[in-house]
C-alpha positions as CSV (number, residue, x, y, z in Angstrom):
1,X,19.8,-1.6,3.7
2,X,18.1,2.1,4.4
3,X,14.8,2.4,2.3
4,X,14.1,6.0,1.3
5,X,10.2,7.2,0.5
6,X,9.3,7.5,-3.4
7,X,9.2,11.0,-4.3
8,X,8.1,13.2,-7.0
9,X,10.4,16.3,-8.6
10,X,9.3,18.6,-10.7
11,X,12.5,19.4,-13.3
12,X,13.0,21.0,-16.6
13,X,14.9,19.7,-19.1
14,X,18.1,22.1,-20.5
15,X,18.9,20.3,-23.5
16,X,21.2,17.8,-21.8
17,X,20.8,17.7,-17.8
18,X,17.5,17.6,-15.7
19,X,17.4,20.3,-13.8
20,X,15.1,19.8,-10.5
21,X,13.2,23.1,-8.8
22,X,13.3,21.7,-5.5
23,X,16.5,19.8,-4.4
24,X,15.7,15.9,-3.5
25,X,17.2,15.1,0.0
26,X,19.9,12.7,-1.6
27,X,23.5,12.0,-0.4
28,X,25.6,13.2,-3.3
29,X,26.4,10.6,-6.1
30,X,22.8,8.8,-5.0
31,X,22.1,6.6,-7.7
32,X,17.9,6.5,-8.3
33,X,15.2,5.8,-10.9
34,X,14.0,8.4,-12.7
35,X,10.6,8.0,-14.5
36,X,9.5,10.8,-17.0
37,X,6.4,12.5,-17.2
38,X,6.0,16.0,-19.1
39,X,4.5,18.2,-17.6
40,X,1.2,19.8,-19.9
41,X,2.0,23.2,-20.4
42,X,-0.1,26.5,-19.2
43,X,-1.6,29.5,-20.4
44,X,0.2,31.9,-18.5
45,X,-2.4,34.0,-18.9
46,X,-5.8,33.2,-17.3
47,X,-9.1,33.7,-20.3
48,X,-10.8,37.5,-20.1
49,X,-14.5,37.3,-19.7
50,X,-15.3,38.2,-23.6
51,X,-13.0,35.2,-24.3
52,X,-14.5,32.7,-22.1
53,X,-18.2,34.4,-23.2
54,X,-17.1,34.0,-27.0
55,X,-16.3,30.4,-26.2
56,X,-19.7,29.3,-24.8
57,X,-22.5,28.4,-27.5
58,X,-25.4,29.9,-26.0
59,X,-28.5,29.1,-27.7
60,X,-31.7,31.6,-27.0
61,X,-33.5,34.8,-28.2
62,X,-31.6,37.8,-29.7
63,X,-33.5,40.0,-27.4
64,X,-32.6,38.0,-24.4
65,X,-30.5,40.7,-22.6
66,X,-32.9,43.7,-23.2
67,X,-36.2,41.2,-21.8
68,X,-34.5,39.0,-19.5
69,X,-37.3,39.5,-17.2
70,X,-39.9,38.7,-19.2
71,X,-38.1,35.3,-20.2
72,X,-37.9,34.3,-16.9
73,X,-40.7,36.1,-15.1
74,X,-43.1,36.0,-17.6
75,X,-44.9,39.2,-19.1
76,X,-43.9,41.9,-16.6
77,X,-46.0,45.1,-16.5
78,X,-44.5,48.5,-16.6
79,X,-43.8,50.6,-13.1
80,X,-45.8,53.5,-12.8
């Protein structure tokens, strides 16, 4: 009896047949196991920055951005 290596297909689902992206390296009419796992879905679009900002709970000073400097340098004198 040939033994063939496990392998894992990605396929999507029509309605009525699984329908894999890549094609498995099977003699036709092949019987196997299939095992189901859904896939989680993706954003197909990445987060923009004000998204990703909006999302973060940042907790601090309401002048932070105009005296960021003195926050993390201390009192910082003026240039001359």
């Amino acid at each position: 009896m040939k033994r063939l290596q496990i392998a894992s297909v990605e396929a999507t689902f029509d309605g009525e047949v699984l329908r894999p992206k890549q094609i498995p390296n099977l003699a036709p009419d092949t019987r196997v196991i299939v095992t189901i796992q859904p896939v989680e879905a993706q954003d197909s679009s990445p987060a923009s920055f004000l998204q990703t900002a909006r999302s973060v709970n940042i907790e601090g000073p309401s002048d932070l951005a105009i005296n960021v400097d003195s926050y993390l340098y201390g009192e910082v004198k003026d240039e001359v």
